[in-house]
C-alpha positions as CSV (number, residue, x, y, z in Angstrom):
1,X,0.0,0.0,0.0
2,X,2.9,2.5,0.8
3,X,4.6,1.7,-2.4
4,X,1.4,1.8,-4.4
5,X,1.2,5.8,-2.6
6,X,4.9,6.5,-3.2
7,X,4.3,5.6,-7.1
8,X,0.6,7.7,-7.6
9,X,2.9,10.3,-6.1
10,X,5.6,9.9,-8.0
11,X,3.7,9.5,-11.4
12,X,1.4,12.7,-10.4
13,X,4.5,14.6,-9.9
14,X,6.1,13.5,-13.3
15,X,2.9,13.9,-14.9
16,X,2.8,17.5,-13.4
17,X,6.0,18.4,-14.8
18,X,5.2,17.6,-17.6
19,X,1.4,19.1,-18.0
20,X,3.7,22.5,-16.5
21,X,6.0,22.0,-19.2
22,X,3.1,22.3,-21.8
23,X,1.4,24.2,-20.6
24,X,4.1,26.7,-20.2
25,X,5.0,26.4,-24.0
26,X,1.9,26.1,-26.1
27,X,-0.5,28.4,-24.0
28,X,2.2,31.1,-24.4
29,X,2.6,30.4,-28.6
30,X,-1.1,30.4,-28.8
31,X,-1.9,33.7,-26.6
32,X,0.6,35.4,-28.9
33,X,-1.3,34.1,-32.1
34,X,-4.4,35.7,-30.4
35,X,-3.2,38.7,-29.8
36,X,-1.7,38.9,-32.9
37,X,-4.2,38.4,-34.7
38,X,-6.6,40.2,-33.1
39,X,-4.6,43.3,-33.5
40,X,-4.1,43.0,-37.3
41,X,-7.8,42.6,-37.6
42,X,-8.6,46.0,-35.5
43,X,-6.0,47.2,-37.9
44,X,-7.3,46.4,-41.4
45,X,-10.9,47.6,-40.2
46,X,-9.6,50.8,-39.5
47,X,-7.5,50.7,-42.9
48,X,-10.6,52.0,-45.0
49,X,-10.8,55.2,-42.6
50,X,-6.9,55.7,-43.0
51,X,-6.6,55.5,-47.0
52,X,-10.0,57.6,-47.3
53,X,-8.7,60.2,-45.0
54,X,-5.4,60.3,-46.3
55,X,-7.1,60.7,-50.1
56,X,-9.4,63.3,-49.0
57,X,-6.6,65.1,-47.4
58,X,-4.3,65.1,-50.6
59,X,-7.2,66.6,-52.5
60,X,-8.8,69.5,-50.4
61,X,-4.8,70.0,-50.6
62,X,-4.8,70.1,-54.1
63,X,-7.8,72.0,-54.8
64,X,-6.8,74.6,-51.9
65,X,-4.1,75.3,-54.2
66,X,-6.0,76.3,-57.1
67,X,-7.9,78.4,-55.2
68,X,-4.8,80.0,-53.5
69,X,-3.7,80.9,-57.3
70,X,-7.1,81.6,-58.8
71,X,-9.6,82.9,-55.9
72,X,-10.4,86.3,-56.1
73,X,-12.4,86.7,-53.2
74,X,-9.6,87.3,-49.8
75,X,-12.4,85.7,-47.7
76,X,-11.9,82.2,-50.0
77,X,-8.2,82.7,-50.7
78,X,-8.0,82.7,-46.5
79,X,-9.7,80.0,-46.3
80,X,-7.7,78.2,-48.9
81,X,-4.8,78.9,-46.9
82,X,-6.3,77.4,-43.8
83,X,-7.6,74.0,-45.8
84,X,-4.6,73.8,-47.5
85,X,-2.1,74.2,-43.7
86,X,-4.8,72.1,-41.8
87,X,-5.0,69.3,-44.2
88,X,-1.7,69.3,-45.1
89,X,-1.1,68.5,-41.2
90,X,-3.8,66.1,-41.2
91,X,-2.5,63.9,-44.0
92,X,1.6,64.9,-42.5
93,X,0.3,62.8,-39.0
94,X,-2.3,60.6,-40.7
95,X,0.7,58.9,-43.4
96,X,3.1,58.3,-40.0
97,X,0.5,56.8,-38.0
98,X,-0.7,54.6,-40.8
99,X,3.5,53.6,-41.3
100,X,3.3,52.5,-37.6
101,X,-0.1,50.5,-38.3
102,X,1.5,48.8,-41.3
103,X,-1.3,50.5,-43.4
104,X,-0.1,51.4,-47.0
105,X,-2.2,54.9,-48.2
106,X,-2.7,56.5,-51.6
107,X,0.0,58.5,-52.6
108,X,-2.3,60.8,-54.9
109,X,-6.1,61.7,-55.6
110,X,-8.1,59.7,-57.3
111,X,-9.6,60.2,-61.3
112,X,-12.6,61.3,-60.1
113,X,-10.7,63.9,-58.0
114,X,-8.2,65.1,-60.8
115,X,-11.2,65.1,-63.2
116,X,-13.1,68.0,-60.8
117,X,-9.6,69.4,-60.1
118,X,-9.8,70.1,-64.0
119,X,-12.9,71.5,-64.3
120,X,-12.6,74.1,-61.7
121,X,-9.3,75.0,-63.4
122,X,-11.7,76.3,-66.9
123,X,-13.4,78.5,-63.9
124,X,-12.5,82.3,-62.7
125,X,-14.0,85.1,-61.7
126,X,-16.7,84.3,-58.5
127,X,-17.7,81.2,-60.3
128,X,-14.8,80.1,-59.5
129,X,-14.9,81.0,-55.8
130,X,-18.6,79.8,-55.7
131,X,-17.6,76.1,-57.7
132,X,-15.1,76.0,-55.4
133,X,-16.8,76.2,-51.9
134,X,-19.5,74.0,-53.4
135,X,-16.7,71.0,-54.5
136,X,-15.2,71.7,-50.9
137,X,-18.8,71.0,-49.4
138,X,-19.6,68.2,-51.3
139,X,-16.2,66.5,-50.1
140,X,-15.7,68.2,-46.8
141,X,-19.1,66.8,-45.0
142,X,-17.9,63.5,-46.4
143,X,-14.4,63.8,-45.0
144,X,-16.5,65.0,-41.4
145,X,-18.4,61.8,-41.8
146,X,-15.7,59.7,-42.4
147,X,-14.3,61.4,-38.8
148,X,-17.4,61.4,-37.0
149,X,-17.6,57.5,-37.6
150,X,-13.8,56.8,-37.0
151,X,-14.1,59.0,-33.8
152,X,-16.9,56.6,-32.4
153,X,-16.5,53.2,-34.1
154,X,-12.8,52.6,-34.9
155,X,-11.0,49.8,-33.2
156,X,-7.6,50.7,-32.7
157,X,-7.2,53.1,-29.7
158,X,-4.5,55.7,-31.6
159,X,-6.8,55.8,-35.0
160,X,-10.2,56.4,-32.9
161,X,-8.5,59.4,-30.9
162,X,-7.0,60.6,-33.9
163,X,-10.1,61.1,-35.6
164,X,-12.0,62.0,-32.3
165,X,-9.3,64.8,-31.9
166,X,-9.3,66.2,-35.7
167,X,-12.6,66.0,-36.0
168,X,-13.9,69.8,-34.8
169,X,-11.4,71.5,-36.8
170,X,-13.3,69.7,-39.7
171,X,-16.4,70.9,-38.6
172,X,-15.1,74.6,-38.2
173,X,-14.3,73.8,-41.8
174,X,-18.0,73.3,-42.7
175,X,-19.0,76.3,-40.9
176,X,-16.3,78.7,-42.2
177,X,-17.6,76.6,-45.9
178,X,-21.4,78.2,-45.0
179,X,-20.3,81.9,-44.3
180,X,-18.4,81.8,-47.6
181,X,-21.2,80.4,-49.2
182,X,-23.1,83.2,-47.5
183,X,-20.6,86.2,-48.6
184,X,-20.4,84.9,-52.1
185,X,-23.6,84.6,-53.0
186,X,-24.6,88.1,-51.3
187,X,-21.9,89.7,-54.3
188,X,-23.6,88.9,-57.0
């Protein structure tokens, strides 16, 4: 009987080792395959947000400076100025935050984009300044919509307080859109 013991002890023990052993290995592997993977999923659904912003940012860039060179009201050239500093920034910490994510972004406007780019460049005058704040608009309360969602929805941590953060300088950009659209149509 005390041998019988001294053997359930002596097999529970070995058999403990080596239950610790594995479970000190492959536990380990697996919660770093978890995490992982988990983290590159949070990731690539926050990717859409990152390359939208980025592209939107490159193009109320671009057409900011059209209407630096061709706006003849100060009022829109000012506010030119601002879009093209503020999203200049925007797109500046957007492209190093997505290099840390390991999220690749558009590296220029889209067809669509260049296409509108080009018609506004056949305007002048305050059809010019008025086709301007209205492509603005139109792109600008998409780019805030794009924010408001990333500020409330996004999974990584650094991408949702990005957005939460940028977002109400782009809604100052709507509002200062609104008085322009005010002050121009008032001139005719």
């Amino acid at each position: 009987m005390k041998t019988n013991l001294v053997l359930w002890v002596g097999a529970a023990m070995i058999g403990g080792i080596a239950v610790n052993a594995s479970c000190a290995t492959y536990p380990e592997t697996s919660a770093k395959t978890v995490v992982s993977s988990v983290i590159t999923k949070n990731q690539n659904d926050d990717a859409p947000f990152v390359k939208e912003a980025v592209d939107r940012s490159m193009y109320e860039v671009e057409i900011g400076k059209l209407a630096l060179k061709k706006a003849i009201s100060s009022q829109v050239q000012e506010f030119a100025k601002m879009m093209v500093d503020d999203h200049t920034n925007v797109k500046t910490d957007l492209k190093a935050l997505a290099t840390r994510k390991k999220i690749v972004t558009p590296g220029a406007i889209t067809q669509s984009q260049q296409q509108q780019l080009t018609a506004l460049m056949a305007k002048s005058g305050q059809d010019f300044d008025r086709q301007y704040l209205s492509y603005v608009r139109a792109e600008h309360q998409k780019t805030v919509d794009i924010f408001k969602k990333a500020a409330e929805n996004a999974k990584d941590a650094d991408i949702k307080a990005f957005a939460a953060k940028t977002l109400p300088r782009m809604l100052y950009h709507l509002e200062m859109i609104d008085r322009l659209e005010k002050l121009t149509a008032d001139s005719n």
